[in-house]
Structure formats: C-alpha cells, structure tokens
DRENFIGU-830256 format. One line per field, with one value per residue: x, y, z of N, C-alpha, C in turn; residue number from 1. Coordinates in steps of 0.1 Angstrom, whole numbers, padded with zeros to 4 digits, always signed. Last residue first. Layout:
! DRENFIGU-830256
nu: c(X|...)
nv: c(Y|...)
nw: c(Z|...)
cau: c(X|...)
cav: c(Y|...)
caw: c(Z|...)
cu: c(X|...)
cv: c(Y|...)
cw: c(Z|...)
num: c(NUM|...)
END
This chain:
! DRENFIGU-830256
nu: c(+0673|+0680|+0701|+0715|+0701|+0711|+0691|+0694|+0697|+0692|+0721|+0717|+0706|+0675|+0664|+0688|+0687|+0701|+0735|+0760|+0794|+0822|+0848|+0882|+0906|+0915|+0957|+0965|+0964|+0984|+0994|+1019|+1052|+1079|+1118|+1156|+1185|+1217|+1245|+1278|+1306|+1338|+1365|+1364|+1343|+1339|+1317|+1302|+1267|+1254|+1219|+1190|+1169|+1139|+1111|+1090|+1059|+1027|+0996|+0977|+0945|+0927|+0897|+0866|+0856|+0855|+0880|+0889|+0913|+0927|+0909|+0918|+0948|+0966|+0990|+1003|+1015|+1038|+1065|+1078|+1098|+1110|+1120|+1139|+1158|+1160|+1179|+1200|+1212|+1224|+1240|+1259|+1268|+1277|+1301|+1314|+1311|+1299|+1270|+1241|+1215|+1190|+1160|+1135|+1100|+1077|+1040|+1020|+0987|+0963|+0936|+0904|+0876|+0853|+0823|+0788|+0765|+0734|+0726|+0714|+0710|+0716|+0740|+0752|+0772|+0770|+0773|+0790|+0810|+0828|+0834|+0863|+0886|+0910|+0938|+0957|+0967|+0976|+1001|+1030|+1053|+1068|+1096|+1096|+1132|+1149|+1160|+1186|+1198|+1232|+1251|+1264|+1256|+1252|+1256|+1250|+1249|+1276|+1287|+1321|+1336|+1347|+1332|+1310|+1300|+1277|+1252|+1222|+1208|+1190|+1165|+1154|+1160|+1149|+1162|+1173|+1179|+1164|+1154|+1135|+1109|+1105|+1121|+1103|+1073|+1078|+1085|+1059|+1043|+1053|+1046|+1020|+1014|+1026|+1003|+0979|+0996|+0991|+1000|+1020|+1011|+0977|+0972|+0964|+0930|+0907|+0872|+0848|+0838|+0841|+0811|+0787|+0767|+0739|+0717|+0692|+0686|+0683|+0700|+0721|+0708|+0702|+0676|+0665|+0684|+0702|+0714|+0748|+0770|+0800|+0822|+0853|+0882|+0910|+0940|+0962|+0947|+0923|+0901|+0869|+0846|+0816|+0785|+0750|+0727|+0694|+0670|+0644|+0620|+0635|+0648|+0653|+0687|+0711|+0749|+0775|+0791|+0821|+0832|+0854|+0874|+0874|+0859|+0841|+0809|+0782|+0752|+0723|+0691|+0674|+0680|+0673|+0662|+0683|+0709|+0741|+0760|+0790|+0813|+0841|+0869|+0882|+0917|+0940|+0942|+0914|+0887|+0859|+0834|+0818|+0793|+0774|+0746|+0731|+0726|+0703|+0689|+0665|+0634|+0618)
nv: c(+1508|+1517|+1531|+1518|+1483|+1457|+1431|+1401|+1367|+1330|+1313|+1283|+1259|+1255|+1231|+1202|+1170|+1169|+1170|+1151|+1155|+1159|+1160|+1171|+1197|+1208|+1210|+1230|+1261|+1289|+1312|+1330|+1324|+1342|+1337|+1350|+1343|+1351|+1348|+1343|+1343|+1326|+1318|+1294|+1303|+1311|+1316|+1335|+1348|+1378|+1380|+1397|+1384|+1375|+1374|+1389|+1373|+1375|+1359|+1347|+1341|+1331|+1334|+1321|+1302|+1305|+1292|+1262|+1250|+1256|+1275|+1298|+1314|+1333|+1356|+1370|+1403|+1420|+1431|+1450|+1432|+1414|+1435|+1445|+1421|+1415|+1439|+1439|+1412|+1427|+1445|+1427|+1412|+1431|+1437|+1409|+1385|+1357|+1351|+1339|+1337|+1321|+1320|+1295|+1298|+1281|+1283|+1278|+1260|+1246|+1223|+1229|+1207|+1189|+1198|+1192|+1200|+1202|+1195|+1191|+1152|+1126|+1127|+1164|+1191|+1213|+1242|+1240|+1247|+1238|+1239|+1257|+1269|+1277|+1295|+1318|+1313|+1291|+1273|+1253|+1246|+1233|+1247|+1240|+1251|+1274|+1292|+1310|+1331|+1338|+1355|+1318|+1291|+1263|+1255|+1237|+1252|+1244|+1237|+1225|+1209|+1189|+1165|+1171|+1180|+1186|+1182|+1189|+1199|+1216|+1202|+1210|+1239|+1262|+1295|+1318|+1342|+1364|+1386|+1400|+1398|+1374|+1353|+1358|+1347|+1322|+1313|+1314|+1300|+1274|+1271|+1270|+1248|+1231|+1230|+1220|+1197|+1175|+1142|+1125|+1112|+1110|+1085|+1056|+1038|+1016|+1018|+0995|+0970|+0944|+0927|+0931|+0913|+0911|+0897|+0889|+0863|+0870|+0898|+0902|+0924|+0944|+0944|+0951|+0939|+0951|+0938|+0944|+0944|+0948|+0955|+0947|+0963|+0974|+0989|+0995|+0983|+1004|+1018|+1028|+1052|+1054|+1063|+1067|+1057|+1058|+1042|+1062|+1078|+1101|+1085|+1071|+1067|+1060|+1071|+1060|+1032|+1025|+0994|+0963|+0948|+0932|+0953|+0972|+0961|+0973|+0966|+0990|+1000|+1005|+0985|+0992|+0988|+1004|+1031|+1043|+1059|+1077|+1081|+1098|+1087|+1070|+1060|+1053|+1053|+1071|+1062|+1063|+1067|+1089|+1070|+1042|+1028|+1004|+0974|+0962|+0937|+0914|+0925|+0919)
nw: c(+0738|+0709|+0692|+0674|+0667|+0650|+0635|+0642|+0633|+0635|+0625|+0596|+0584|+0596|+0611|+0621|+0637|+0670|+0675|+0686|+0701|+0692|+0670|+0682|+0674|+0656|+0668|+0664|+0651|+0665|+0681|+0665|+0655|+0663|+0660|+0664|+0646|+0640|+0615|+0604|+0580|+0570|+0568|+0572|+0601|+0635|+0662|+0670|+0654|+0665|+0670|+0678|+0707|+0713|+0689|+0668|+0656|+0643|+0646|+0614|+0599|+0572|+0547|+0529|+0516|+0490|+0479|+0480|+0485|+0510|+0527|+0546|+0532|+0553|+0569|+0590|+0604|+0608|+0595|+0604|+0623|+0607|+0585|+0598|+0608|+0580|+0570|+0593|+0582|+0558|+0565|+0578|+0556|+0542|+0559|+0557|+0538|+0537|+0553|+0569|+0595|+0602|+0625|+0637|+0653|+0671|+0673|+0699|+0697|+0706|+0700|+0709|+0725|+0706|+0693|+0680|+0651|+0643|+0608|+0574|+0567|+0577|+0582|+0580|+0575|+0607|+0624|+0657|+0686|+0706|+0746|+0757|+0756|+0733|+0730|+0728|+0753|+0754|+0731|+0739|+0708|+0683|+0666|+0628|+0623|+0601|+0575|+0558|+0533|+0518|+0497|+0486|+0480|+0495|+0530|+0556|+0589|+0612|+0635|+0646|+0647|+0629|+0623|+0608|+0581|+0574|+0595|+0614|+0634|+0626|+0603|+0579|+0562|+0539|+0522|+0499|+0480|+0482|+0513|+0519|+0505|+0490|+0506|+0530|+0516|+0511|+0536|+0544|+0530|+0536|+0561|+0556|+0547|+0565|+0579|+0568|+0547|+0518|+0521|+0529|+0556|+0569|+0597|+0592|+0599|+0599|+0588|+0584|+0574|+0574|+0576|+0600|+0615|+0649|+0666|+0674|+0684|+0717|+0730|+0762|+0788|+0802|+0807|+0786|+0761|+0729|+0703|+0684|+0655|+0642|+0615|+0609|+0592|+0580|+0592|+0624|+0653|+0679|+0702|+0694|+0687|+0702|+0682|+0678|+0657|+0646|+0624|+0602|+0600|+0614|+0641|+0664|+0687|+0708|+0723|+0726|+0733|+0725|+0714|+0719|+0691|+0673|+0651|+0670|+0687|+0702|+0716|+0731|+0742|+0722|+0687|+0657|+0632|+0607|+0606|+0606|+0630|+0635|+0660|+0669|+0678|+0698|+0679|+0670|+0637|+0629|+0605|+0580|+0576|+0604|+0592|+0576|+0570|+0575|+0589|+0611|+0639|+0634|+0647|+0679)
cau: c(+0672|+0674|+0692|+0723|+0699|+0713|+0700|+0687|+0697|+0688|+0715|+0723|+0723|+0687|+0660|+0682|+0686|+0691|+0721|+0755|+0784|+0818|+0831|+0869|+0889|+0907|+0941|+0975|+0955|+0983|+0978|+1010|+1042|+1071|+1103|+1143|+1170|+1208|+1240|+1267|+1303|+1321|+1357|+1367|+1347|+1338|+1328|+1313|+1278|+1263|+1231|+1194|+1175|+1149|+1118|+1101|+1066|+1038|+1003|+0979|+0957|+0931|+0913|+0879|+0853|+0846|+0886|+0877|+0904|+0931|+0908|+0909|+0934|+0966|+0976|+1010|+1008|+1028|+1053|+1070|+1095|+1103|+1113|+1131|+1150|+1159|+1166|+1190|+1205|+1212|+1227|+1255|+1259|+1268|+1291|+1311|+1315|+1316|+1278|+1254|+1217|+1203|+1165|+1151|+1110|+1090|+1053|+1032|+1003|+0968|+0948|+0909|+0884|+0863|+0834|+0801|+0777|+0744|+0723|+0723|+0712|+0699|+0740|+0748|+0763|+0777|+0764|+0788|+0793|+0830|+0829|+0844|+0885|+0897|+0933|+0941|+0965|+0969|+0997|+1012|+1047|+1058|+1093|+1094|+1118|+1148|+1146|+1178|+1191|+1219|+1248|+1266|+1257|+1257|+1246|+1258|+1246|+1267|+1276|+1309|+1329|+1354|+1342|+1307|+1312|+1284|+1264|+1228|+1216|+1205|+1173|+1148|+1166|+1144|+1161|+1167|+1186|+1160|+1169|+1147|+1113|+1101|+1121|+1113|+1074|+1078|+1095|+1071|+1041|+1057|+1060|+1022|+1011|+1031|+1015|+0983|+0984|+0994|+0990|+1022|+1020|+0989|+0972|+0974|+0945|+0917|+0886|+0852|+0828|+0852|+0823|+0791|+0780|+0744|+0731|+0691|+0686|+0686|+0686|+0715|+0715|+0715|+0685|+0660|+0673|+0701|+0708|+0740|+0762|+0790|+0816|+0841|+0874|+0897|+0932|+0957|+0959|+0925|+0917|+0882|+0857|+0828|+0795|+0762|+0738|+0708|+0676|+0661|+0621|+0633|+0650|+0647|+0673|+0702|+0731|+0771|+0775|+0813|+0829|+0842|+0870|+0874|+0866|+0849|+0822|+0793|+0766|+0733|+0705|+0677|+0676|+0684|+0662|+0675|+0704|+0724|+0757|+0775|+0810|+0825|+0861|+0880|+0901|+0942|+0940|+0926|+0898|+0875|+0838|+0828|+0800|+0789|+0755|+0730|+0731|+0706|+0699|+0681|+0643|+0624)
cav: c(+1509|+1505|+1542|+1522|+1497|+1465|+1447|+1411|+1378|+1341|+1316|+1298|+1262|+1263|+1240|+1221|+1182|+1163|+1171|+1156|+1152|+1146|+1158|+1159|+1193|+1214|+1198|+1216|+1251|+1279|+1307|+1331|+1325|+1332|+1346|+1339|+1357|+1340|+1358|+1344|+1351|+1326|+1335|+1300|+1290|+1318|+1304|+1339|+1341|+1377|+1375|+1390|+1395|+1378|+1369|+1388|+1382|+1374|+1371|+1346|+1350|+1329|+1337|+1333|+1302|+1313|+1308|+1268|+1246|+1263|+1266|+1288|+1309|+1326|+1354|+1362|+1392|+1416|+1419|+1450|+1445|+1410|+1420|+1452|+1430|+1407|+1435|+1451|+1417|+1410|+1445|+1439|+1405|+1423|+1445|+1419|+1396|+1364|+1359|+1336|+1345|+1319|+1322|+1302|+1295|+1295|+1282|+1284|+1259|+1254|+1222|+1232|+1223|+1189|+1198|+1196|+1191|+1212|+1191|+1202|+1168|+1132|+1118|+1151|+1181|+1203|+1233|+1242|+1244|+1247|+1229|+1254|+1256|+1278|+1280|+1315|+1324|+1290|+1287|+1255|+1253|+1237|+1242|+1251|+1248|+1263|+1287|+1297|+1328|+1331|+1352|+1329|+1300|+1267|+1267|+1238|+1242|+1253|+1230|+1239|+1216|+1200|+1165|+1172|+1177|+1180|+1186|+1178|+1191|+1222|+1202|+1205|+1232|+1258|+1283|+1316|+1329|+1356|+1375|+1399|+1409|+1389|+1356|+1360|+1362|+1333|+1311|+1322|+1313|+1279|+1275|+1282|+1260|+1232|+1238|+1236|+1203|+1190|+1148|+1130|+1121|+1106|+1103|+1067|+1043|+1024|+1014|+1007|+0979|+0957|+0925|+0937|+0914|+0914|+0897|+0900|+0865|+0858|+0897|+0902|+0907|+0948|+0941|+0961|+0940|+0938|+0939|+0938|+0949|+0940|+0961|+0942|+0954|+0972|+0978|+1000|+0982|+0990|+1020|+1017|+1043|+1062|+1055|+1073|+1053|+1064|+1048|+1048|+1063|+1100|+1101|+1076|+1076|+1062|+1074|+1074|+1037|+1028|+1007|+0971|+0960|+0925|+0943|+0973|+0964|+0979|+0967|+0977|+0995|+1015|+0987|+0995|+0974|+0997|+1020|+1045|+1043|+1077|+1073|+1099|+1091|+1083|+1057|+1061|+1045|+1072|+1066|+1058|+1057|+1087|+1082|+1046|+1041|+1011|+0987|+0963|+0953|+0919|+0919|+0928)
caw: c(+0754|+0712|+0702|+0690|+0665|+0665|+0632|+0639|+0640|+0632|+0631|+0599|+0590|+0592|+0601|+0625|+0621|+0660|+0677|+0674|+0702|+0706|+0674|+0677|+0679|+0658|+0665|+0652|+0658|+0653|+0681|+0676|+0651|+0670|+0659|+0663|+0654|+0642|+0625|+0607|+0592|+0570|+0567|+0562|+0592|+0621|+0654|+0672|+0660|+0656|+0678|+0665|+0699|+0716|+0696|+0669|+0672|+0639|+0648|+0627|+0600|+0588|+0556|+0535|+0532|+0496|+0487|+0486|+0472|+0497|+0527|+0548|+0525|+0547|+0564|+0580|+0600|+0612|+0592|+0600|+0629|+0617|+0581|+0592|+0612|+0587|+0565|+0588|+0598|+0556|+0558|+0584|+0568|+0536|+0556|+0569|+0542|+0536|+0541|+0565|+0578|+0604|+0612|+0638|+0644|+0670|+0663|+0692|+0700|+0698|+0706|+0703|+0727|+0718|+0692|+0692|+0658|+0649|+0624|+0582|+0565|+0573|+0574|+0588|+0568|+0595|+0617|+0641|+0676|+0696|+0734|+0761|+0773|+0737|+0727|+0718|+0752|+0764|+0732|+0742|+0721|+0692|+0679|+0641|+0631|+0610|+0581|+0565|+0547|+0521|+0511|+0497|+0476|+0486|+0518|+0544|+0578|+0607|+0638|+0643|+0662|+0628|+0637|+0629|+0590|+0566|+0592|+0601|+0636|+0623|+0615|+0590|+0570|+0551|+0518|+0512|+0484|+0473|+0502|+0529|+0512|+0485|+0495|+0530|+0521|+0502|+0528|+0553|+0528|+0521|+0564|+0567|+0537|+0552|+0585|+0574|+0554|+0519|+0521|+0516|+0559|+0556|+0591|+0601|+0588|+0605|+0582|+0589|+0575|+0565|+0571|+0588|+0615|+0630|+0668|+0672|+0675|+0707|+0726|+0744|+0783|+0795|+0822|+0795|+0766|+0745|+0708|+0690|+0667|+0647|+0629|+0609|+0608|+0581|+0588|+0610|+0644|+0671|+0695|+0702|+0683|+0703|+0689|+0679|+0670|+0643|+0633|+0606|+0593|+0595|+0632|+0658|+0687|+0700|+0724|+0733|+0723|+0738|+0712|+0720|+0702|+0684|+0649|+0660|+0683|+0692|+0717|+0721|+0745|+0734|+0706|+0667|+0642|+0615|+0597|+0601|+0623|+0630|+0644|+0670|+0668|+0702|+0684|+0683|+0653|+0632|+0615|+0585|+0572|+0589|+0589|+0587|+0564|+0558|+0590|+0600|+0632|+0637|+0636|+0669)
cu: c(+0681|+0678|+0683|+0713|+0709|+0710|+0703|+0695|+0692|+0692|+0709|+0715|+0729|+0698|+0665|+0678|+0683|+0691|+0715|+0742|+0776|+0806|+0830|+0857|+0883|+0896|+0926|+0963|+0958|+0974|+0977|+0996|+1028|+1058|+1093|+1128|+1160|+1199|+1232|+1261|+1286|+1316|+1342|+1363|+1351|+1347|+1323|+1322|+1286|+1269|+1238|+1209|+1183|+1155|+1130|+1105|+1078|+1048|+1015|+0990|+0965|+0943|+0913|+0890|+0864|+0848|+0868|+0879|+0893|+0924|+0917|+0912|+0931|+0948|+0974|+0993|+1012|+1021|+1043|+1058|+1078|+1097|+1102|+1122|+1141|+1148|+1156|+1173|+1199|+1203|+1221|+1241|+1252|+1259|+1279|+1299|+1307|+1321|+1295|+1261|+1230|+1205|+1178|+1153|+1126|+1099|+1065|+1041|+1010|+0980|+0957|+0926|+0894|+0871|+0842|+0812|+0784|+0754|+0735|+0722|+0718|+0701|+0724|+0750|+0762|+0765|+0772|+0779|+0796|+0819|+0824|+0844|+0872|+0893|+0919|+0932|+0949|+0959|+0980|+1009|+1036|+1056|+1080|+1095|+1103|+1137|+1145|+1168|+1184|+1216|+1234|+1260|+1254|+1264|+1257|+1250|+1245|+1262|+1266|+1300|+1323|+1343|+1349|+1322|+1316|+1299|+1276|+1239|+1230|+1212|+1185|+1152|+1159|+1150|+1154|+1156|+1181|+1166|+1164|+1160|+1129|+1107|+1121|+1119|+1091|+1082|+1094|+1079|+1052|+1053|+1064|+1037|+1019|+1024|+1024|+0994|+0989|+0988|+0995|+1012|+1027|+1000|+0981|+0972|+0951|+0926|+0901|+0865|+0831|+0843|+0830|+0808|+0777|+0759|+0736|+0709|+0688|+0681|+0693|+0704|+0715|+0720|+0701|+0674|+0677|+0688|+0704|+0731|+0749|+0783|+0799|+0834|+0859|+0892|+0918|+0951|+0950|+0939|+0921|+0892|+0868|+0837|+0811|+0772|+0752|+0717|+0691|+0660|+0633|+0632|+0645|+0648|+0670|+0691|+0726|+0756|+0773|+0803|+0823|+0840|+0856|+0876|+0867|+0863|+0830|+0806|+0773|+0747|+0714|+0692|+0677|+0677|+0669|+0671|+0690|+0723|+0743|+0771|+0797|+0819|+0847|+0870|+0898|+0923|+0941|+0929|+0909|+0877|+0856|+0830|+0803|+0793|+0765|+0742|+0737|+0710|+0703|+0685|+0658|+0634)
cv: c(+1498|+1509|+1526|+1528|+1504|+1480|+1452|+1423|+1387|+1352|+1328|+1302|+1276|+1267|+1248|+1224|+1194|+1174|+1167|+1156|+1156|+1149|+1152|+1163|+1179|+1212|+1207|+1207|+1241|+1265|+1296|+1321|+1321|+1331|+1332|+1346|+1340|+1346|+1348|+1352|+1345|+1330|+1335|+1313|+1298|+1306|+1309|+1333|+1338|+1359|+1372|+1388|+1387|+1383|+1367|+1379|+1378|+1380|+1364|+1358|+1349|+1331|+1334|+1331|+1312|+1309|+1312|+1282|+1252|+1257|+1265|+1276|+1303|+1319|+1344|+1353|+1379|+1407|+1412|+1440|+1451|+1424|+1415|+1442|+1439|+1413|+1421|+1445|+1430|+1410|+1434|+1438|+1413|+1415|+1442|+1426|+1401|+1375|+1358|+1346|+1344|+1325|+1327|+1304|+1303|+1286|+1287|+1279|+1271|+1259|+1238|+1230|+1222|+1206|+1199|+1194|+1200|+1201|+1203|+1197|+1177|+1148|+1118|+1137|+1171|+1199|+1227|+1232|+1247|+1242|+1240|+1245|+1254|+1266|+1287|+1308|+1323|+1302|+1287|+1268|+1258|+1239|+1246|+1242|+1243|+1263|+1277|+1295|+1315|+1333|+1346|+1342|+1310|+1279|+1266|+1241|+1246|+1250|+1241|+1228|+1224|+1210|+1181|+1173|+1178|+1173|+1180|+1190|+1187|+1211|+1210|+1201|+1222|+1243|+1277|+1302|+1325|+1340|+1368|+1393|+1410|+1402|+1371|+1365|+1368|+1347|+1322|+1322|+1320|+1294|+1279|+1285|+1268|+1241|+1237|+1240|+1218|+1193|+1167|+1144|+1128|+1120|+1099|+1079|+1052|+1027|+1021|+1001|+0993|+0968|+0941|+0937|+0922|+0920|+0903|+0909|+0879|+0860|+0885|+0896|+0911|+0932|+0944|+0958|+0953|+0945|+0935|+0939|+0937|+0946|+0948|+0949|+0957|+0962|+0978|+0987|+0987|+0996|+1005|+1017|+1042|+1053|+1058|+1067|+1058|+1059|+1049|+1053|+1053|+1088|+1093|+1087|+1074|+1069|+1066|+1073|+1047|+1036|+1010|+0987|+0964|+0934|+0934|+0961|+0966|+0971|+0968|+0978|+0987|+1009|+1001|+0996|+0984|+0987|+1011|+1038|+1045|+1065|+1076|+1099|+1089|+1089|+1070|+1055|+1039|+1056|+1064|+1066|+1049|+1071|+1082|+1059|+1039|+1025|+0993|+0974|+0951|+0932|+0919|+0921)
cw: c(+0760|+0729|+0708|+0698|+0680|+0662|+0647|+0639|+0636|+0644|+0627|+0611|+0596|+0596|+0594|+0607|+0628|+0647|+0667|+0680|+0687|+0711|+0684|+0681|+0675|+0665|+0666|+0653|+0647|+0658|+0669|+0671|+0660|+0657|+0657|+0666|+0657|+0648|+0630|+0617|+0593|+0581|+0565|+0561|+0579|+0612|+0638|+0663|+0659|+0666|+0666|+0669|+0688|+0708|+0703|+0683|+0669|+0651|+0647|+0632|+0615|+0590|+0564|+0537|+0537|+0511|+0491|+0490|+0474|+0484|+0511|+0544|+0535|+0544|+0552|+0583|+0593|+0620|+0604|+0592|+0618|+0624|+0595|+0593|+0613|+0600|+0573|+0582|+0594|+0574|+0560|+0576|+0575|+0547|+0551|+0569|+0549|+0535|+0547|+0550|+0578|+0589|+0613|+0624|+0643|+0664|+0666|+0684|+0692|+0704|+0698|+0702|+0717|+0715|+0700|+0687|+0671|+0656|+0629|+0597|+0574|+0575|+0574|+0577|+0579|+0593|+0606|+0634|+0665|+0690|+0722|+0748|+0771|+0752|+0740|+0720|+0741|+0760|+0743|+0741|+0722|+0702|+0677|+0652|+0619|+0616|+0590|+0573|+0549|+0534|+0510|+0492|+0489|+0478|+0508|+0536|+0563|+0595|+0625|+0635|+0658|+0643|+0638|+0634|+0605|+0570|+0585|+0598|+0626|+0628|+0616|+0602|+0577|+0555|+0533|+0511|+0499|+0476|+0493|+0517|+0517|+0491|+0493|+0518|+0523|+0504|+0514|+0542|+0534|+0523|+0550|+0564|+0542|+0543|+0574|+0575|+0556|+0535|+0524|+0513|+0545|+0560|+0584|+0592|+0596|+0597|+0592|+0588|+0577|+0563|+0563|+0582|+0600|+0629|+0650|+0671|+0670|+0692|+0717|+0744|+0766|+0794|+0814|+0807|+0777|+0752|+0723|+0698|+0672|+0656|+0631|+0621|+0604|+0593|+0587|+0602|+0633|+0663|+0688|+0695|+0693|+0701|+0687|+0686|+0670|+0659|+0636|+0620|+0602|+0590|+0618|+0648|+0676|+0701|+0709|+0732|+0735|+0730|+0725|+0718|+0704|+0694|+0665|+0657|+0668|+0694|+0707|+0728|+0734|+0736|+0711|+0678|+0651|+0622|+0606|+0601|+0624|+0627|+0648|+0660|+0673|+0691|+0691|+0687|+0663|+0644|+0621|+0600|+0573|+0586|+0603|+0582|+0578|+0558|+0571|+0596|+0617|+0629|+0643|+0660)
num: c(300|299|298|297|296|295|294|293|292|291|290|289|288|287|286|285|284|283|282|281|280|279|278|277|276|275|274|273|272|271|270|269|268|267|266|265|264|263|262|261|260|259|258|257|256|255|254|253|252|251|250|249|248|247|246|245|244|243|242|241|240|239|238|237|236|235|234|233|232|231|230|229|228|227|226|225|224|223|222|221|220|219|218|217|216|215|214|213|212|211|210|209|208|207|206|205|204|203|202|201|200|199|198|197|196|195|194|193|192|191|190|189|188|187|186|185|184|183|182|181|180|179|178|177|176|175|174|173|172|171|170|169|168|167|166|165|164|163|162|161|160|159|158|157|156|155|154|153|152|151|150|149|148|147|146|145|144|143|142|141|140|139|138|137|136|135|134|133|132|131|130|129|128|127|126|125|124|123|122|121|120|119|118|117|116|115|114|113|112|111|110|109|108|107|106|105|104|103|102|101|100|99|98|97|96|95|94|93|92|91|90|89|88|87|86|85|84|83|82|81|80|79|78|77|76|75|74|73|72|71|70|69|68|67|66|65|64|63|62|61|60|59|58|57|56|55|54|53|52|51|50|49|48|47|46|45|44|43|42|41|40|39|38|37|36|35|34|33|32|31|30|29|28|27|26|25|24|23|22|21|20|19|18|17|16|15|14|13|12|11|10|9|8|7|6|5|4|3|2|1)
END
C-alpha cells in the first residue's frame, strides 16, 4: 500500500487539554495506524471507508499552545509499522487556549440580568467582580465604592453543580461532517448553578426601604430569564433558565458616613458551562431530521 495521505483535519484546532475528537480525511489508511500530534501520540478511536477516502477518527494528546505536525503511520496485522508507509504533515493542527475576548454565554446571561435590573428595580445599577476590592481595607468595612447614591450592585456568580438538569446519557445530533449530515455523540453535559449577590446602598432610610421592596418584587416575579440560542442566528430559537430567590434580603449593620445597605441573593438554575465533547461519529444519515408521525388519541 502507498503511504498515507492526508487532505482534511476537522476540527482544525484545540484546546490544550487534548481529548478532542479529530476527523482525518484522506488515503492509504491501514486498519491499524499510529497518530501523532507533534511528539504526542493520539489514541485512533476507528477507521473506515466512506465515498472513495478514508476516514480516522482520533483522540487528541494534550500538548503546549502551538502548531504541531501530525504524522501517521501504517502497521500491519501484528501492530509493527509498515516500511514505507510512514507520512508527516508539517502545522497540521493547531493548539490554542479558549479566547478569553471572545463574547460567550455567560456574558450574555449577566448583560441581560443587568438590563433586566435596570428596567425594573434602578437605573443606577452596576456589576462588581469581586467584593473583595476596596478602596479602603484598613477602615474594616468591606463595602464597594458607588458613585452615586442610591445604587444597586451585581456580584458573582459562584458556580455550583446543578445534578438536577445536567444529563448522565450520551447527547445525539445531526452535524455537518466532513462527507455531509452524519449523526455525532456527545459527552454528558457539565451544568452548574449560578448564585448571584445583590447589594443595594442609599443614604436614606426610607429610600433603602423601597430599593428592598423592588428588589424583592424583582425576584418574586421574574421568573425567567430568556435568552437567543444563538445571538447571530435567531432561527435556532431561545434558552431560558429558572430564576430562585435565595435566603432572605438582610439589612447590613456597619454603617459608613450614613451609608445604609442591604444584601439578597439568587440563583440562576441549570446553566451548561460545558456542552459536551464529541466522542463518537456515525456514518452519513439520509436525513438530518427524524421521521415521525401524527398521534392520533383514539390510536389503541
């Protein structure tokens, strides 16, 4: 047999952590081979035939951010290489770290809280990434510096394992392939609780009185908190999660220049921070869509 020869890598990047389930088109491919990714070995989940190529599925080795050379190689029936049947592909695949500039989910999630506040509770309402930070530690209050009074604040979120949404079976869907629609697997789902702190501050009494009112108006009737799919794509719908007050709303006691606060906390239910790696692919399917049929209620 010729030496391997390789014409497509999907995906063409990852994380690296490794674990990715790479696609490699192309021909000459043994029953048996060997994969590596730069001076890592891969673990070759399967080949097969398909449409002329052939296809090899392989599970990425944790390597340094960087390009790397994938090489493969042919081995016989006893699992030796094959002489001549050895092929390198220079910068073939690419490791990189999740961009941390990049818009994701949970930065949609915490701009729609922030609006929703806004609309409903305060206009002066702002999000904090730590209460740690303080303009003044040695004075023993620990409360964080608003410009304008009365304001509300946004802290978190803490993650915590939600058991409740998260899924324990393999998730199916038909994706693009690299020879069309196929039905992909998918690892179980990581999904976690949001709980977030909200800290309302005023110089007066009564004012704070109200700002807790609306606060708890706020968490009593919101719900929901519903958001695009996909936000360059409104045909793939919404995804909405449940909204939970959390213990009670607590006046606190250390008072600064006459600065009164309050503090609540509330959960946001079932958020999925990982959706899963592919960790398997079938052969093409005829139609991305399953066939069903009408339910009749009189049907036996």
């Amino acid at each position: 047999m010729p030496a391997p020869s390789l014409t497509l890598v999907v995906p063409p990047e990852g994380v690296p952590g490794g674990g990715e389930l790479v696609r490699l088109v192309g021909m000459h491919f043994a029953q048996r081979m060997r994969v590596w990714f730069g001076d890592q070995p891969a673990v070759v989940v399967g080949t097969r035939e398909e449409a002329g190529q052939t296809l090899a599925d392989v599970r990425s080795p944790s390597h340094v951010p960087g390009e790397v050379d994938l090489v493969l190689e042919n081995l016989d029936a006893r699992g030796s290489p094959v002489a001549g049947e050895r092929s390198a592909w220079p910068r073939a695949y690419r490791y990189a770290r999740t961009s941390l500039a990049r818009e994701g989910d949970l930065t949609r999630l915490i701009r729609q809280l922030l609006q929703l506040l806004k609309q409903q509770v305060l206009e002066n309402t702002s999000t904090a990434v730590s209460v740690e930070y303080d303009d003044m530690p040695g004075d023993g209050v620990s409360l964080i510096y608003l410009a304008k009074l009365p304001a509300v604040s946004l802290t978190g979120p803490t993650l915590r394992r939600n058991r409740f949404y998260s899924q324990n079976v393999l998730r199916e869907e038909v994706v693009v392939g690299s020879l069309g629609p196929e039905l992909a697997r998918f690892s179980p789902t990581f999904t976690v609780d949001l709980v977030f702190s909200l800290t309302g501050v005023s110089t007066r009494t009564t004012e704070l009185l109200h700002l807790m009112t609306a606060v708890a108006r706020f968490l009593h009737r919101q719900r929901w908190l519903q958001l695009p799919r996909d936000a360059a794509d409104d045909s793939l719908g919404s995804v909405r999660w449940e909204i939970d007050a959390e213990g009670d709303l607590r006046t606190l006691p250390d008072v600064r220049d006459n600065v009164h606060a309050f503090s609540c906390s509330f959960v946001v239910r079932g958020f999925d921070i990982d959706e899963g790696q592919p960790v398997a692919s079938s052969r093409p399917v005829v139609t991305p869509e399953l066939q069903t049929r009408p339910f009749d209620p009189g049907d036996p």
